[in-house]
N, CA, C and O of each residue as an XYZ file, in Angstrom:
700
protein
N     -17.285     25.674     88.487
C     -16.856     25.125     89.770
C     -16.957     26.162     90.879
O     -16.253     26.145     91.889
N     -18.196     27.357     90.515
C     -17.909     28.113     91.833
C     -16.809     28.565     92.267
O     -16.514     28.228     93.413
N     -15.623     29.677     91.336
C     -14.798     30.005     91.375
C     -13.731     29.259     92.147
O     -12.984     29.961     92.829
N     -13.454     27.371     92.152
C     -13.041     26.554     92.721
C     -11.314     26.274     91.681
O     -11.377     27.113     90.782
N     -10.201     25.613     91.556
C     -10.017     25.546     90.793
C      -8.963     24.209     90.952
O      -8.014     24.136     91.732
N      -9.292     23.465     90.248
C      -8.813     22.115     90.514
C      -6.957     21.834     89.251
O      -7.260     21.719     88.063
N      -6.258     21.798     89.376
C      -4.981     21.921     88.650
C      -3.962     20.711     88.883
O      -3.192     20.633     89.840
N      -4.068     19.927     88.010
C      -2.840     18.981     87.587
C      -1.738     19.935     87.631
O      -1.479     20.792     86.786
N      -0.920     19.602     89.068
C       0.442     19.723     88.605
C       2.137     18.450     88.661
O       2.545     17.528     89.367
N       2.538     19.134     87.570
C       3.430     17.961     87.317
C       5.206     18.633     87.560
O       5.683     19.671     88.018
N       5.694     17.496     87.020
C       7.315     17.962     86.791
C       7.998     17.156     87.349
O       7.564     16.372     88.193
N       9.344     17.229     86.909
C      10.213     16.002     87.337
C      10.276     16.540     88.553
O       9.935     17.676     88.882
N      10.910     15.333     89.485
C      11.533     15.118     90.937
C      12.607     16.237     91.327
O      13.777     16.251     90.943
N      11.912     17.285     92.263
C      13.019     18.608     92.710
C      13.079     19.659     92.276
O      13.933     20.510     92.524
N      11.682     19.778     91.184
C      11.589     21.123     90.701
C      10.615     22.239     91.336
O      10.226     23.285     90.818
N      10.253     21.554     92.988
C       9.667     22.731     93.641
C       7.934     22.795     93.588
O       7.167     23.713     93.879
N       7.716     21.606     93.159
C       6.171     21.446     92.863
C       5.600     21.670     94.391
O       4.573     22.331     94.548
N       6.276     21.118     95.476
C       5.731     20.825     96.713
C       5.607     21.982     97.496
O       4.700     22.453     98.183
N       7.061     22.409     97.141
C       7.446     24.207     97.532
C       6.239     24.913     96.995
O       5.300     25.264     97.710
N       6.292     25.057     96.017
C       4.696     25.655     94.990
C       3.567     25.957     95.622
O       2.943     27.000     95.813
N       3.394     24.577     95.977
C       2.119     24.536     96.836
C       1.789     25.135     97.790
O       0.781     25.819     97.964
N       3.203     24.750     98.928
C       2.900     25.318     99.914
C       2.837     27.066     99.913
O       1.870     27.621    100.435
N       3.721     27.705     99.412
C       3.302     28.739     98.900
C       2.065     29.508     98.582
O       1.834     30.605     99.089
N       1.186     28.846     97.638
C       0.084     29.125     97.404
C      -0.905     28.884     98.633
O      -2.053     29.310     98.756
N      -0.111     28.034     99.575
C      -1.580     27.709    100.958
C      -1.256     28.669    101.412
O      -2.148     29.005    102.191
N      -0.163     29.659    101.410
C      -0.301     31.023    102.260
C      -1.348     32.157    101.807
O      -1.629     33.203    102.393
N      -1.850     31.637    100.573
C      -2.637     32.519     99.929
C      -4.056     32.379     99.826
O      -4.884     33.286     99.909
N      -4.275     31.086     99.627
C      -5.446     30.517     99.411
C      -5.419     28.824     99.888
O      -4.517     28.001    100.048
N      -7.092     28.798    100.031
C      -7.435     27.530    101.058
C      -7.220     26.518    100.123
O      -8.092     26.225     99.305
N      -5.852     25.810    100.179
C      -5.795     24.538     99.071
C      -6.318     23.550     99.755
O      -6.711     23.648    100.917
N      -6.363     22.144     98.797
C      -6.478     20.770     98.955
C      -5.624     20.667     97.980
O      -5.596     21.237     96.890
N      -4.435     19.354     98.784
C      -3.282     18.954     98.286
C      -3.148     17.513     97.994
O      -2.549     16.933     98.900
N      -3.448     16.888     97.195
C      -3.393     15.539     97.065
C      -2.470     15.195     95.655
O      -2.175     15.965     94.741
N      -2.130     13.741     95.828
C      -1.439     13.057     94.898
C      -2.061     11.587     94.287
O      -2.750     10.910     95.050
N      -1.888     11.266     93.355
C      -2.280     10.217     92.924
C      -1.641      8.797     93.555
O      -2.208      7.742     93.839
N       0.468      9.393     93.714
C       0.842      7.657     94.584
C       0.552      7.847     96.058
O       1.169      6.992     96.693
N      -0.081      8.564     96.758
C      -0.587      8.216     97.477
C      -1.209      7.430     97.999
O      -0.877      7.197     99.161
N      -2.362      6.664     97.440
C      -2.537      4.946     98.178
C      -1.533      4.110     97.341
O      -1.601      2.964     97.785
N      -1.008      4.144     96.752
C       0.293      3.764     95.604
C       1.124      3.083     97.375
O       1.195      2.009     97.972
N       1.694      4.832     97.620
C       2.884      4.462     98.648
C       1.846      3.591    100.126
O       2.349      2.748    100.869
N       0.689      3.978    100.207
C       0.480      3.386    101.542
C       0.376      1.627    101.130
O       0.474      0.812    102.047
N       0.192      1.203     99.834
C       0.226     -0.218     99.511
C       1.715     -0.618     99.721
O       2.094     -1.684    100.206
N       2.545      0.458     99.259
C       4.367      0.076     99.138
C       4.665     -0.496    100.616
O       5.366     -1.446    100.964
N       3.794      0.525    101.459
C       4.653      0.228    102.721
C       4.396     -0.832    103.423
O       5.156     -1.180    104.327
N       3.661     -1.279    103.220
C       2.627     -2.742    103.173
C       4.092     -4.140    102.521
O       4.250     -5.303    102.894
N       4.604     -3.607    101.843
C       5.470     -4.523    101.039
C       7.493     -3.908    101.632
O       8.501     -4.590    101.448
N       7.456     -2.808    102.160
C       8.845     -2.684    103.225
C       9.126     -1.558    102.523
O      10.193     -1.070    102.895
N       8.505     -0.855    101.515
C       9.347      0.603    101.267
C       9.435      1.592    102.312
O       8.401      1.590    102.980
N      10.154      2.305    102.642
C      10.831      3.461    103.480
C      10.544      4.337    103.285
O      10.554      5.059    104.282
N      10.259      4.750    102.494
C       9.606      6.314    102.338
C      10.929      6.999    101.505
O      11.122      8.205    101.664
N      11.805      6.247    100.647
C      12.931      7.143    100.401
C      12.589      7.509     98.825
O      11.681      6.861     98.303
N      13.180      8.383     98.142
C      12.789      9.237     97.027
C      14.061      8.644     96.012
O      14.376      9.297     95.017
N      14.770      7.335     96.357
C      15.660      7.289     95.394
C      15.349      6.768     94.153
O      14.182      6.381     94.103
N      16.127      6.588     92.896
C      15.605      6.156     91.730
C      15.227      4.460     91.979
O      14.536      3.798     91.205
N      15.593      4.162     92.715
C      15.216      2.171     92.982
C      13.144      2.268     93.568
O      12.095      1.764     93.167
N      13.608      3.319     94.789
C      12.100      3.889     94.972
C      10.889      4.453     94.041
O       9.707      4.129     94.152
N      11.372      5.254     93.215
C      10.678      5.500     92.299
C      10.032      4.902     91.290
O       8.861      5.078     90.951
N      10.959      4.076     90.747
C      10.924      3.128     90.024
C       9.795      2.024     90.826
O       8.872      1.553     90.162
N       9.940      1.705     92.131
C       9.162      0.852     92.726
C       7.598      1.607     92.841
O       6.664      0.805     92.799
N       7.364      2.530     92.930
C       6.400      3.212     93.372
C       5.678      3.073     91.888
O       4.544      2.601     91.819
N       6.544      3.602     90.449
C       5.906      3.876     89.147
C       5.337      2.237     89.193
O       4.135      1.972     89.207
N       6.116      1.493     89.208
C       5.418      0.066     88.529
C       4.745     -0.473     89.211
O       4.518     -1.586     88.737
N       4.045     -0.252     90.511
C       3.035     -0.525     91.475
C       1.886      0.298     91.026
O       0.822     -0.274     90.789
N       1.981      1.453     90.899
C       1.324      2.182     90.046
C       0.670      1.828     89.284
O      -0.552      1.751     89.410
N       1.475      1.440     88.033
C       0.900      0.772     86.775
C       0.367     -0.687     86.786
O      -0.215     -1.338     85.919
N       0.796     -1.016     88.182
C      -0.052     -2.771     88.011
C      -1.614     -2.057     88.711
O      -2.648     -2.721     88.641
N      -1.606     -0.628     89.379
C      -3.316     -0.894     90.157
C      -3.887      0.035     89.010
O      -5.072     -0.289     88.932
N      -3.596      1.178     87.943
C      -3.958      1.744     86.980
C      -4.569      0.088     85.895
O      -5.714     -0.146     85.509
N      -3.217     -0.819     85.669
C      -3.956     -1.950     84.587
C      -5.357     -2.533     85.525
O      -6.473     -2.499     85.007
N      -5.174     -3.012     86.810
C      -5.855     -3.489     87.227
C      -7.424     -3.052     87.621
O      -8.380     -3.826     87.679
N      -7.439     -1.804     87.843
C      -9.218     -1.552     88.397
C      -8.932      0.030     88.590
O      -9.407      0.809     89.417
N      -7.747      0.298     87.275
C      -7.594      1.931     87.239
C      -7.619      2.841     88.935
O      -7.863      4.039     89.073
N      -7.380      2.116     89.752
C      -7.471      2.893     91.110
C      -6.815      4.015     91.612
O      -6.951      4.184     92.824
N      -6.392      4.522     91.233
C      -5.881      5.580     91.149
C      -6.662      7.048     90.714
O      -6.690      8.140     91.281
N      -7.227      6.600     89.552
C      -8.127      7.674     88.897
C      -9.159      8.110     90.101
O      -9.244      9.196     90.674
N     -10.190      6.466     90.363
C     -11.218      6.356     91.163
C     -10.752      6.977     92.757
O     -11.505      7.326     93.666
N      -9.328      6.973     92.728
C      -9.425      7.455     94.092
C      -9.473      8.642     94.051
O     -10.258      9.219     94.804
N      -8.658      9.367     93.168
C      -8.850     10.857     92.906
C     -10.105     11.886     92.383
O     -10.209     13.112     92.358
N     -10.818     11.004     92.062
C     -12.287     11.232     91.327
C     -12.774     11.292     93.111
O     -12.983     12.451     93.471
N     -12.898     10.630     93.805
C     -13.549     10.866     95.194
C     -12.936     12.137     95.918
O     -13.577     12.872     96.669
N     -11.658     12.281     95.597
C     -10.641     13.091     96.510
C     -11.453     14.575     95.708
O     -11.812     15.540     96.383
N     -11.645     14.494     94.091
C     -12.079     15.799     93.987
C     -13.679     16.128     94.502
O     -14.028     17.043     95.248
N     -14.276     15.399     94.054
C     -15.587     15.361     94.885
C     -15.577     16.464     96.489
O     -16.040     17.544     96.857
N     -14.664     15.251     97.076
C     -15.157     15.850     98.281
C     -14.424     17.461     98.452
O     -14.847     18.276     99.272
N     -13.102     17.767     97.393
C     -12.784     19.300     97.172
C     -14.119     20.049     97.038
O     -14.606     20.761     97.917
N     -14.777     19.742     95.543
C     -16.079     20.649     95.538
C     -17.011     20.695     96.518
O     -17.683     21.725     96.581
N     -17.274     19.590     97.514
C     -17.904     19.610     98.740
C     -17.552     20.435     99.967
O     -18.092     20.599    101.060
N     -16.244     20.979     99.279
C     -15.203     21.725    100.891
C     -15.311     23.495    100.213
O     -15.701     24.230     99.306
N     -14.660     23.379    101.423
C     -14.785     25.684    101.475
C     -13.381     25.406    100.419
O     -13.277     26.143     99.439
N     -12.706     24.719    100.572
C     -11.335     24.960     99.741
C     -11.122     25.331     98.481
O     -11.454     24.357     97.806
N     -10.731     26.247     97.728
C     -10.466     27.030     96.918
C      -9.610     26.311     95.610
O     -10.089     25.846     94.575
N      -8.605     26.365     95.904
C      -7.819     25.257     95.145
C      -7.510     23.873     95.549
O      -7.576     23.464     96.709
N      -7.209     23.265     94.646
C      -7.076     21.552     94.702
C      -5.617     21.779     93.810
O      -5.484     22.634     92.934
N      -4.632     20.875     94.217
C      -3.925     20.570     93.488
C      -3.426     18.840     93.697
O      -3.149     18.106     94.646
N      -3.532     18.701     91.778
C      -3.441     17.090     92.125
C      -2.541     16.430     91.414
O      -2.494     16.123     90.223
N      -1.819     16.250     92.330
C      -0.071     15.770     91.588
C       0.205     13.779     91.183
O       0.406     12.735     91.805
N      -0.012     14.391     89.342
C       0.224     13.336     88.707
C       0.994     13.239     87.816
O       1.069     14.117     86.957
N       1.923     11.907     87.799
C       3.257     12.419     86.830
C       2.576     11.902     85.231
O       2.599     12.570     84.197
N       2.169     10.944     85.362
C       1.867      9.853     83.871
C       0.825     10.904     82.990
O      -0.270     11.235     83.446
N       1.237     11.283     81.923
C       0.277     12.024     80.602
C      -1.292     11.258     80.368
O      -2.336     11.702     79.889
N      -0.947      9.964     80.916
C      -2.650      9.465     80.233
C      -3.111      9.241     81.671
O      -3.955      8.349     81.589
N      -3.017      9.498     82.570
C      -3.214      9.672     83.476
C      -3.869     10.709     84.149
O      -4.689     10.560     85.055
N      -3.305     12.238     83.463
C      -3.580     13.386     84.021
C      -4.884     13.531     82.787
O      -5.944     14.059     83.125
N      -4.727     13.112     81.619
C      -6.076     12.816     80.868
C      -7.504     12.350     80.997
O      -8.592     12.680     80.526
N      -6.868     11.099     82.149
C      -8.334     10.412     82.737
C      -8.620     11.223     83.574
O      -9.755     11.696     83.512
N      -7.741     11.661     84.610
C      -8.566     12.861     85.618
C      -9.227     14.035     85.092
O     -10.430     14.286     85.173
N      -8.525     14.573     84.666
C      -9.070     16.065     83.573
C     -10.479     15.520     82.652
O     -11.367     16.337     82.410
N     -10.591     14.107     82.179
C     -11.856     13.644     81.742
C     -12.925     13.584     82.256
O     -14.044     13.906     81.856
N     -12.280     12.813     83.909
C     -13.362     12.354     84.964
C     -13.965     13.754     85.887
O     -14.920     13.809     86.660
N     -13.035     14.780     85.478
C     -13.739     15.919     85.959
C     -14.649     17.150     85.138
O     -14.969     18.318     85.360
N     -14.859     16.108     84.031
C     -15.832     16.618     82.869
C     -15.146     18.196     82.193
O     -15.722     19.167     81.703
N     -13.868     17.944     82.404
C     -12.939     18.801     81.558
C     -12.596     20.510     82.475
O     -12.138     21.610     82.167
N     -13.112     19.882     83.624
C     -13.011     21.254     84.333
C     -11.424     21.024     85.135
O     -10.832     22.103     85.131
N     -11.004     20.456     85.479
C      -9.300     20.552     86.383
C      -8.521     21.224     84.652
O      -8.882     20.940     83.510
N      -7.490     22.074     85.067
C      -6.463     22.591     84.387
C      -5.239     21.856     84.603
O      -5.411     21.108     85.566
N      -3.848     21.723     84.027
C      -2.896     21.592     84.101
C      -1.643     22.199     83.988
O      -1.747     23.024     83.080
N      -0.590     22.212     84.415
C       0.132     23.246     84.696
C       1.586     21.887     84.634
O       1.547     20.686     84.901
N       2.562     22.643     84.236
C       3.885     21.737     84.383
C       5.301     22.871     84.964
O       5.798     23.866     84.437
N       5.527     22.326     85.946
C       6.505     23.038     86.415
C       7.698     22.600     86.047
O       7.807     21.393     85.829
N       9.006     23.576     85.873
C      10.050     22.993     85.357
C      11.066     23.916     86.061
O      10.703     24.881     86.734
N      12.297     23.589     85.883
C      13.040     23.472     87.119
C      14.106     24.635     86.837
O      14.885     24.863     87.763
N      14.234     25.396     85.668
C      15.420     26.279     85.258
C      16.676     25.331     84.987
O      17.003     24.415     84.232
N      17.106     25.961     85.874
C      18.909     25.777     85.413
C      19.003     24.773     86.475
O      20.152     24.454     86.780
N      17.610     23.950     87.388
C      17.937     22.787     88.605
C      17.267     21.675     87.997
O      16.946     20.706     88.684
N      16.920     21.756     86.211
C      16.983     20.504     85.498
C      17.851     19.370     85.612
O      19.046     19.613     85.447
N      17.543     18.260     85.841
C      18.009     17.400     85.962
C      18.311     16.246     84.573
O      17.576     15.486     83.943
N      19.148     16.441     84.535
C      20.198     15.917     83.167
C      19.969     14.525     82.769
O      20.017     14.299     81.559
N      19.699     13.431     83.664
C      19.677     12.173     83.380
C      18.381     11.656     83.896
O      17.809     11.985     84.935
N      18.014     10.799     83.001
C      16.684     10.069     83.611
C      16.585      9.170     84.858
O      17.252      8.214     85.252
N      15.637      9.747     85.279
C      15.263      8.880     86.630
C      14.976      7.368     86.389
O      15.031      6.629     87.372
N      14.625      6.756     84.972
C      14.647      5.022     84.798
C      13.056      4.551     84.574
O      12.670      3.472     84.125
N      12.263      5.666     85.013
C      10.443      4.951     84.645
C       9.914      6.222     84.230
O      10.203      7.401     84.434
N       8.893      5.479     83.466
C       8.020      6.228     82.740
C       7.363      7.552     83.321
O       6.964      8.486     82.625
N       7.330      7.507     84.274
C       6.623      8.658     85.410
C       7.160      9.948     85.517
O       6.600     11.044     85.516
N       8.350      9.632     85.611
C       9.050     10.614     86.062
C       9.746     11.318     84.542
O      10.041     12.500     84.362
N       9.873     10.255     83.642
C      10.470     10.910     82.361
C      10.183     11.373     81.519
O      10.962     11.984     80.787
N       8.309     11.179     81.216
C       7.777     11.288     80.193
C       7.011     12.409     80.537
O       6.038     12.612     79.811
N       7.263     13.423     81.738
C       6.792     14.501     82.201
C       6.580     15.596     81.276
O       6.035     16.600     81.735
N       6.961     15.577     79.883
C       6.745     16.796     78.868
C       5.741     16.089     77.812
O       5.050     16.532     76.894
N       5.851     15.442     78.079
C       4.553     14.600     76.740
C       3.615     14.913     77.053
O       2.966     13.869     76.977
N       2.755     15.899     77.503
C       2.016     16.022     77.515
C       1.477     17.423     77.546
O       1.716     18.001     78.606
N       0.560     18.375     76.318
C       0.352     19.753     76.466
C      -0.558     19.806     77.231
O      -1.614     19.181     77.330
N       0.269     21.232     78.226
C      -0.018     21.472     79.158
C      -0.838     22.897     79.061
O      -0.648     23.687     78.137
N      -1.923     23.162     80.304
C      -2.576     24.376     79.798
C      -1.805     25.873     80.167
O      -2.125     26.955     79.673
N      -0.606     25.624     81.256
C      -0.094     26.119     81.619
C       1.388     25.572     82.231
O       1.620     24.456     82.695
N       2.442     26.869     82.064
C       3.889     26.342     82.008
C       4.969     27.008     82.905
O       5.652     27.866     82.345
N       5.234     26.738     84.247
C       5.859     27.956     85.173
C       7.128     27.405     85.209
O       7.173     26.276     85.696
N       8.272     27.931     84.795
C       9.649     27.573     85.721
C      10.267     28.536     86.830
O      10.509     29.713     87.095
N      10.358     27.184     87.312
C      10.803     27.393     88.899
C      12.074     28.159     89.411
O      12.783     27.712     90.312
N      12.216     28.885     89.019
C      13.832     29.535     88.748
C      14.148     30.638     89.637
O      15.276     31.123     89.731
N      13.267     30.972     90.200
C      13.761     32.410     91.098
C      13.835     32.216     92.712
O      13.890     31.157     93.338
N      13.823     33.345     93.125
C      14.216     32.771     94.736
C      12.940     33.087     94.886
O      12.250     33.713     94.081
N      12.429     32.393     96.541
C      11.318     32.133     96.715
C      10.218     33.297     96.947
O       9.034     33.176     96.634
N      10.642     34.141     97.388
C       9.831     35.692     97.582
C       9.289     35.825     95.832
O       8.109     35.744     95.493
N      10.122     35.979     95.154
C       9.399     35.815     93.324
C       8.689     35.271     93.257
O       7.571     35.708     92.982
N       8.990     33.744     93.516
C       8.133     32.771     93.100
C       6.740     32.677     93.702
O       5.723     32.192     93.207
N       6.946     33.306     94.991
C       5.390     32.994     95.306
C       4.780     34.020     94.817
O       3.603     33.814     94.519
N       5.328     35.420     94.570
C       4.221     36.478     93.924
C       4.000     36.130     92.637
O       2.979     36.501     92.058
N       5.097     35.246     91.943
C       4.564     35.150     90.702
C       3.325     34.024     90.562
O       2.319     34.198     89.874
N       3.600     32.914     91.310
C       2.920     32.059     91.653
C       1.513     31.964     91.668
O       0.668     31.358     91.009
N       1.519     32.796     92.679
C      -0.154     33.101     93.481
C      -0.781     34.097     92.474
O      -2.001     34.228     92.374
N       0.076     34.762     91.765
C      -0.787     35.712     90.497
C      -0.844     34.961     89.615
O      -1.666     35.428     88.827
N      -0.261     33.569     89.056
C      -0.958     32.691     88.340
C      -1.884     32.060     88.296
O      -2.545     31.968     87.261
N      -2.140     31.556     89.209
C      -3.200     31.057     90.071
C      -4.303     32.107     90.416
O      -5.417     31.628     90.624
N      -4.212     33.063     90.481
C      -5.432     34.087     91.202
C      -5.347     34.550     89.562
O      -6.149     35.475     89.693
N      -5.022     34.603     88.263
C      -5.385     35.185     87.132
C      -6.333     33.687     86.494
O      -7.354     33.758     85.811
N      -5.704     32.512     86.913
C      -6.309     31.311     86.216
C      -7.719     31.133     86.969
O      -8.581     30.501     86.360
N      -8.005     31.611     88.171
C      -9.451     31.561     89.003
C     -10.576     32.497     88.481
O     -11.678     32.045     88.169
N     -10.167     34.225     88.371
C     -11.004     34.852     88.257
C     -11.313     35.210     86.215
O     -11.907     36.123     85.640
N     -10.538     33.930     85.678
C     -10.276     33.890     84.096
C      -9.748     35.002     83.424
O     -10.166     35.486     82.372
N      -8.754     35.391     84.138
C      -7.716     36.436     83.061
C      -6.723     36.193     82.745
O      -5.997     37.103     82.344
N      -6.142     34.524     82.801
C      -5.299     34.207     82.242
C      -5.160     33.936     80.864
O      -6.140     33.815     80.129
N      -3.835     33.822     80.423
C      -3.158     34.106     79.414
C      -2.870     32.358     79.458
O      -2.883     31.830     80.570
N      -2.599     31.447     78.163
C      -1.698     30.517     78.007
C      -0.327     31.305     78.263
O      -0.064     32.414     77.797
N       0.588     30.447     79.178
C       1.858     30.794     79.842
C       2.430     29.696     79.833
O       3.556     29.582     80.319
């Protein structure tokens, strides 16, 4: 990929995935995309708010899963979204998907080149299930890489961005 590097990242709701990111754009030229992304722009079409509660979530996962049964759209949209990454100066891609067979079809459709990574939250684990599959079944799936989110943010981004800059120039370690 032309020292490009495309990375599934996951993790439950509040463990800093977003924080993550932005982090790493201080470092390097990302592309940031998500899979419910046309998900939520269909929701809002139907009166969702934009709110992150478990009724929301829940609404977002099973909208989800009716356009995944239906014409898999989701994949296909992200299959274009990486495309046009390898078409861009941008360096990293990160592409935030919660569902395990999900992050499978992408990692497939990119002929095995995107990595995966699961972030987890320390001691800001969250104890009870959020109610859908999306959000709960976030460990089912081996991951190529494993960061928890646990330190204050000056750490995290040096540790961060040296994960990421060891997983680009291939001197990473399974972590």
């Amino acid at each position: 990929m032309n020292n490009k590097l495309a990375i599934v990242i996951n993790g439950q709701g509040g463990v800093g995935k977003d924080t993550l990111c932005d982090l790493a754009a201080e470092s390097f030229s990302v592309y940031n995309v998500s899979s419910i992304t046309p998900i939520k722009d269909i929701a809002r079409e139907f009166g969702w708010s934009g709110a992150k509660d478990d009724k929301s979530r829940k609404f977002l996962a099973d909208l989800k899963a009716l356009a995944v049964e239906y014409n898999d759209f989701p994949t296909v949209w992200l299959k274009r979204r990486y495309n046009e990454f390898l078409a861009s100066d941008k360096r990293i891609m990160f592409v935030h998907i919660r569902e395990p067979e999900e992050i499978a079809k992408f990692v497939a459709a990119t002929g095995g080149e995107a990595r995966t990574l699961l972030i987890r939250g320390g001691e800001r684990v969250r104890l009870s299930a959020y109610g859908n599959a999306a959000d709960d079944l976030v460990e089912n799936y081996y991951y190529d890489y494993y960061y928890t989110n646990d330190k204050p943010l000056d750490v995290a981004k040096e540790e961060f961005t040296s994960l990421l800059r060891d997983i680009l120039t291939g001197n990473d370690v399974a972590r």
